[in-house]
N, C-alpha and C positions, 0 to 999 in steps of 0.2 A: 237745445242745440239747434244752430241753422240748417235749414236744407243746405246748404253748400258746403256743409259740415259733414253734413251724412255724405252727402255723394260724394264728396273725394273719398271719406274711407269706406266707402263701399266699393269705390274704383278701385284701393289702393289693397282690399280686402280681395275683390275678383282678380288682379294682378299677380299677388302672392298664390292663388289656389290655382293659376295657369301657370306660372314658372313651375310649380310643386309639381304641377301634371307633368310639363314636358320632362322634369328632371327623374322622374319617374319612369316615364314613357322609353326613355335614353336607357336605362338601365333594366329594360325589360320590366316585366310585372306581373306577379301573379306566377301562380306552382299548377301541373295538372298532376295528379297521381297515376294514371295508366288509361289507358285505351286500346281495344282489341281490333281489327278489321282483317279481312279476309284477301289473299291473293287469287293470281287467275286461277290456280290450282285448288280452291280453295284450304286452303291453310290458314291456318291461324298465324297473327302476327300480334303479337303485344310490344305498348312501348316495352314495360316494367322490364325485358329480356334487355335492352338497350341500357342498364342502368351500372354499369362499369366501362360504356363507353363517355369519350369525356364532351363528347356532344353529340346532337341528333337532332337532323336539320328535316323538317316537315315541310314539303312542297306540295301544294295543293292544282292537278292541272287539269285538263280534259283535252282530248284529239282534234274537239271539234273547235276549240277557241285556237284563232289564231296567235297567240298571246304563249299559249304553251308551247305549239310549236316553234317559234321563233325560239321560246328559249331549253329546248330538247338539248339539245350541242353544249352547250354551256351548262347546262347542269351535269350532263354526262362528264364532262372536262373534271367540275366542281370535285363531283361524289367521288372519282376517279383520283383525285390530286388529294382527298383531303381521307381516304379510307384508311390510309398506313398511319397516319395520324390520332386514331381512334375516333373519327366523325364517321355518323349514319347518314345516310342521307333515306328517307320515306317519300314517296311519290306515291300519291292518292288523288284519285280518279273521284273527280267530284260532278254531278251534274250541274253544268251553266243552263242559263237563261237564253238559249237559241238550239232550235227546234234538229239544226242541218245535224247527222250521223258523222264523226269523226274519226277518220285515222290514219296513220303517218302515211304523207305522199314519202313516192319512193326516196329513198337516200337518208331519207330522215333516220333520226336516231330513233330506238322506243325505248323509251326508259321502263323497266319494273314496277307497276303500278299496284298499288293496292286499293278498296274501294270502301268508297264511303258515301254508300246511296242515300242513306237517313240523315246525311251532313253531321253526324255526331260528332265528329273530330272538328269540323268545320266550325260549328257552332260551339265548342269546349273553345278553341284556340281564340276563337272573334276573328277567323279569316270570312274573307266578300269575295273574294276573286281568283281567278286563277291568272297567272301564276303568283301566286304569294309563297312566301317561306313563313316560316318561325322555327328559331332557335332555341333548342330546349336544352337545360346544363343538367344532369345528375345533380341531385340536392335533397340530403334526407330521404325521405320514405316517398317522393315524388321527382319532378325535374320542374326547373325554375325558368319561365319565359325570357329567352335575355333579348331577344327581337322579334319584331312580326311587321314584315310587309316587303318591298320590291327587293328583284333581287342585283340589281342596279341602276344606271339612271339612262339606259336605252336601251327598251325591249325590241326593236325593229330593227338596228342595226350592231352586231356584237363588235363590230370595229371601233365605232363611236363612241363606247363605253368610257366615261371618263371619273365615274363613282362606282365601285364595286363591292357596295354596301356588305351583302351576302361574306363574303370574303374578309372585308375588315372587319366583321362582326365574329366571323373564324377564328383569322388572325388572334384577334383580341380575346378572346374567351380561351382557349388552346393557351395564350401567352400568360394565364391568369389574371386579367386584366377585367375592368367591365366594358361592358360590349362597344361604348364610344361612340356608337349609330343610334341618331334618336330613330325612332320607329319612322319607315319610308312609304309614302301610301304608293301603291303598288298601281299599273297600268292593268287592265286585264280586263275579262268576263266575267259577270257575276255568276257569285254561283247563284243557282233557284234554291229558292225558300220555300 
């Protein structure tokens, strides 16, 4: 066989295994079985208790990223609009990669945070930043990833919004549907590793 024989179908070979990825990526991927973290109060919180809700949206944020707070309001709106529904909405307090002490300038919203110092939920889900989502379904004996990343396509200004990823990924899963949003990479802070 010619070298120019192998290399088209190894092009043609790498081509197929990146459509498969995105068509993948689109329809969420991957099951986690439970995870436990702690409130301010400390209290126990598990998914596994979430598992007759018909989703459960994991947002990952911190005070001190500007990135979270821009979108406090807008998740508050979300978790708010989508509660009667039978959506969770989890907001866990993640450490970023910047030193400054965080917490809502006045007026701000605070949303109910849970904490995940060890990043264990961070690192189970494959989230990098705050603020990221991931949409978790009821499925079996665990819940089935159907999204992980932005939670629309303008973190700085919520008027501007003209993709509401977050939301038709709601929409779509609630309507029985698959999720319809391929996986969005997210603006934000990283978290530290």
């Amino acid at each position: 066989m010619s070298f120019r024989r192998i290399s088209i179908l190894t092009a043609v070979a790498l081509l197929a295994v990146t459509l498969a990825v995105g068509v993948a990526r689109a329809q969420g991927g991957g099951t986690v079985s439970d995870f436990t973290l702690k409130t301010a109060a400390n209290a126990d919180v598990a998914l596994k208790s979430y598992a007759k809700d018909k989703a459960v949206v994991v947002v990952f944020l911190n005070p001190a990223c500007a990135f979270s707070r821009l979108y406090q309001e807008r998740l508050a709106s979300l978790s708010s609009a989508y509660r009667g529904r039978g959506v969770q909405f989890l907001f866990i307090n993640v450490p970023i990669n910047l030193d400054a002490p965080g917490t809502a300038a006045p007026g701000e919203v605070e949303l109910p945070t849970l904490t995940d110092a060890s990043q264990q939920v961070a690192g189970l889900l494959g989230v990098t930043k705050t603020a990221e989502a991931v949409v978790l379904e009821p499925a079996g004996n665990g819940f089935a990833v159907r999204y992980r990343g932005a939670i629309d396509d303008n973190p700085q200004v919520a008027g501007s919004v003209q993709q509401a990823y977050l939301k038709q990924v709601l929409d779509n899963v609630l309507a029985g549907r698959p999720a319809g949003v391929a996986d969005k990479r997210a603006a934000g802070c990283l978290i530290k590793r």
